[in-house]
C-alpha positions in Angstrom: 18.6 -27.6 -74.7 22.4 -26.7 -74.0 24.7 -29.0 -74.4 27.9 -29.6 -71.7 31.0 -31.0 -73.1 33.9 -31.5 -70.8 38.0 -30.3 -70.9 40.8 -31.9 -68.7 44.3 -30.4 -67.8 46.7 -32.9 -66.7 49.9 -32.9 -65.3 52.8 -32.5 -62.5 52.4 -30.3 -59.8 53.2 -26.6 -61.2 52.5 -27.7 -64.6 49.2 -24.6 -64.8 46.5 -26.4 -64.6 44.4 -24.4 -61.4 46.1 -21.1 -63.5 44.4 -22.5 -66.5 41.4 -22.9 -65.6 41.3 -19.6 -63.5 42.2 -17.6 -66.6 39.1 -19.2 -68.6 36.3 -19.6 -66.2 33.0 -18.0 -66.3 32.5 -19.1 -62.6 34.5 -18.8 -59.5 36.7 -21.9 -59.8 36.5 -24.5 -57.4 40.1 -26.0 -55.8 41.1 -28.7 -54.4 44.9 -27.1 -53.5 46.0 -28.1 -50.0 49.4 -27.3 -48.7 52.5 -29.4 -49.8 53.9 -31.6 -46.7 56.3 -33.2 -49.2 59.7 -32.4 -50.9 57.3 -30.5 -53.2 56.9 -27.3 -50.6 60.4 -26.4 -51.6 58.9 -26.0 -55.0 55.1 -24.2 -54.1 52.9 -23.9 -51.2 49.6 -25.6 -52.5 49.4 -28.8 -54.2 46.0 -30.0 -55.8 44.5 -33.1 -54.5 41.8 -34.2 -56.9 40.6 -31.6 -58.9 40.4 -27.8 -59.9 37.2 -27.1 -61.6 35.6 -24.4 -63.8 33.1 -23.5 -67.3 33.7 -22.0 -70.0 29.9 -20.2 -71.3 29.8 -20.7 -74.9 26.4 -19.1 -75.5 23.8 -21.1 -77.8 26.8 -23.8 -77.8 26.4 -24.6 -74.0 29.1 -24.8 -71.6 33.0 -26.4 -71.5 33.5 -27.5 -68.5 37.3 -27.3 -67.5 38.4 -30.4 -64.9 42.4 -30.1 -63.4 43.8 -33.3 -62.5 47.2 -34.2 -61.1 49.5 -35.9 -62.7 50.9 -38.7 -60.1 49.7 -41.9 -60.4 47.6 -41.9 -57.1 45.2 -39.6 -58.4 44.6 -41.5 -61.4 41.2 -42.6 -60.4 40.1 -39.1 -61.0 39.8 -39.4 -64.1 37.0 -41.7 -64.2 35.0 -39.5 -62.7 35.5 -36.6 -65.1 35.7 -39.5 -68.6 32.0 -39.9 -69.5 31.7 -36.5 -72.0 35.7 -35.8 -72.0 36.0 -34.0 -75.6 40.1 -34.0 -75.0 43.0 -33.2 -72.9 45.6 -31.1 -72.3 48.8 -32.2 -70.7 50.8 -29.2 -68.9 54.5 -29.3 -68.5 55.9 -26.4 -66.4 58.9 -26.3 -68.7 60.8 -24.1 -66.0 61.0 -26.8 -63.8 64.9 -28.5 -64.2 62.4 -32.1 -63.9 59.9 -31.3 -66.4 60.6 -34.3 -68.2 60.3 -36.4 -64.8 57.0 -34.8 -64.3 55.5 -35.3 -67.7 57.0 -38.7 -67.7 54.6 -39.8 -65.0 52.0 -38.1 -66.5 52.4 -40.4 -69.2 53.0 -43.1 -67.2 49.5 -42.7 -65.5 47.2 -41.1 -68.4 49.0 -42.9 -71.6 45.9 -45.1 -72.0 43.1 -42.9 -71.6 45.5 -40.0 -73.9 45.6 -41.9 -76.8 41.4 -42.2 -77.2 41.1 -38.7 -76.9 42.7 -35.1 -79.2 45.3 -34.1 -76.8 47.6 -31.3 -76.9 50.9 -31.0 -75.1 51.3 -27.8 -73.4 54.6 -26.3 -72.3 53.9 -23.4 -69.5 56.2 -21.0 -68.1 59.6 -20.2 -68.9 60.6 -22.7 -71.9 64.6 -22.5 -70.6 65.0 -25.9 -72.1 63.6 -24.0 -75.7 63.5 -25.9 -78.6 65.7 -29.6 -76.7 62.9 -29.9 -74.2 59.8 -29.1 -76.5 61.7 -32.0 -78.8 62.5 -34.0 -75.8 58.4 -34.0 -74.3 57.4 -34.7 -78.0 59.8 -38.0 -77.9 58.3 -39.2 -74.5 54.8 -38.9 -76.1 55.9 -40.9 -78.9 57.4 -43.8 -76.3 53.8 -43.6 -74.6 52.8 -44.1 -78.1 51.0 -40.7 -78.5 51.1 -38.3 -80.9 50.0 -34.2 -80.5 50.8 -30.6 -81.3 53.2 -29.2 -78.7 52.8 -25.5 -77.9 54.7 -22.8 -75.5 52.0 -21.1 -73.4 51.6 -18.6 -70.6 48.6 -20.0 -68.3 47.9 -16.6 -67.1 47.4 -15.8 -70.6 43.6 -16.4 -72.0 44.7 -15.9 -75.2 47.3 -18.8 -75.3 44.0 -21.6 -73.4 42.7 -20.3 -76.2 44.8 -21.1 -79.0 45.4 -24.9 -76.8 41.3 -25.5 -77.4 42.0 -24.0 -81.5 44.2 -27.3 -81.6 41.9 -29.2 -79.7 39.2 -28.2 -81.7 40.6 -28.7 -85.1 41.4 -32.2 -84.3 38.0 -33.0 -83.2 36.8 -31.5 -86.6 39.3 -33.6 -88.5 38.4 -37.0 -86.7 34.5 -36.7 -88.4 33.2 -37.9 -91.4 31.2 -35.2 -93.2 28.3 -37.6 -91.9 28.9 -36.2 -88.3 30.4 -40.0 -87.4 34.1 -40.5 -85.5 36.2 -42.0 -88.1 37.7 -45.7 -87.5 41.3 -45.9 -85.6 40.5 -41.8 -85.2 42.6 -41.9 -81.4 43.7 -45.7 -81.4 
């Protein structure tokens, strides 16, 4: 029997998540992009509306399943439908953006909770103009949300970088079991 274990990318409008998923998927992802009627079209056309969805085939392993959720508040319920097997998250800033710490402030704002019980990884996509001040500056808001996690500059389009996000994700995983296969105490809280 093959297992399924599940992935989400979260965050602001921009942030990569439907590029994300379209750079790893197996399948033809699924989209929930619709275009922007908001002060948002001056930024991009399409703006996802629930979810972006795609797998990952990992052989005898099974399959990742890859879930994209926005990252405003009114979408938070979405997240309970994709929780029950959720192996971690990944939280997309589009550090291009001259608001990517507004966006990934109410990312935090709506996700903080359900963050801290799972291996997370902070993702900083596109042009990192704000360099070394705005990767500092996310990793201070996570702290405030009371979360801690590797920050990383990526290129979405780029399998190899999704890659090296789930090497992160991964290694935490591995480092939050006993050698008895059992989730250590306070492992996320």
């Amino acid at each position: 029997m093959t297992q399924t274990h599940k992935i989400v990318f979260i965050g602001e409008p921009g942030a990569g998540k439907t590029t994300c998923i379209a750079a790893l998927s197996h399948v033809p992802p699924v989209s929930t992009d619709v275009a922007c009627t908001d002060e948002l079209a001056e930024r991009k056309a399409t703006t996802t509306v629930a979810l972006d969805y795609g797998e990952l085939h990992l052989g005898d392993q099974g399959r990742l399943l890859l879930y994209g959720l926005p990252g405003q508040s009114r979408f938070r319920f979405m997240f309970d439908v994709v929780r029950e097997g959720l192996l971690g998250a990944v939280v997309l800033v589009d550090a291009s953006s001259a608001n990517a710490m507004d966006g990934l402030a109410e990312t935090l704002d709506t996700y903080a909770a359900e963050l801290g019980q799972l291996p997370c990884v902070l993702a900083l996509n596109k042009d990192a103009r704000g360099g070394e001040d705005l990767r500092q500056g996310c990793l201070d808001l996570m702290r405030r949300h009371g979360l801690v996690a590797p920050a990383i500059v990526v290129d979405a389009r780029r399998r190899e970088d999704i890659i090296r996000i789930f090497d992160l994700l991964f290694m935490q995983l591995e480092l939050a079991f006993d050698s008895t296969g059992a989730m250590e105490a306070n492992a996320w809280a």
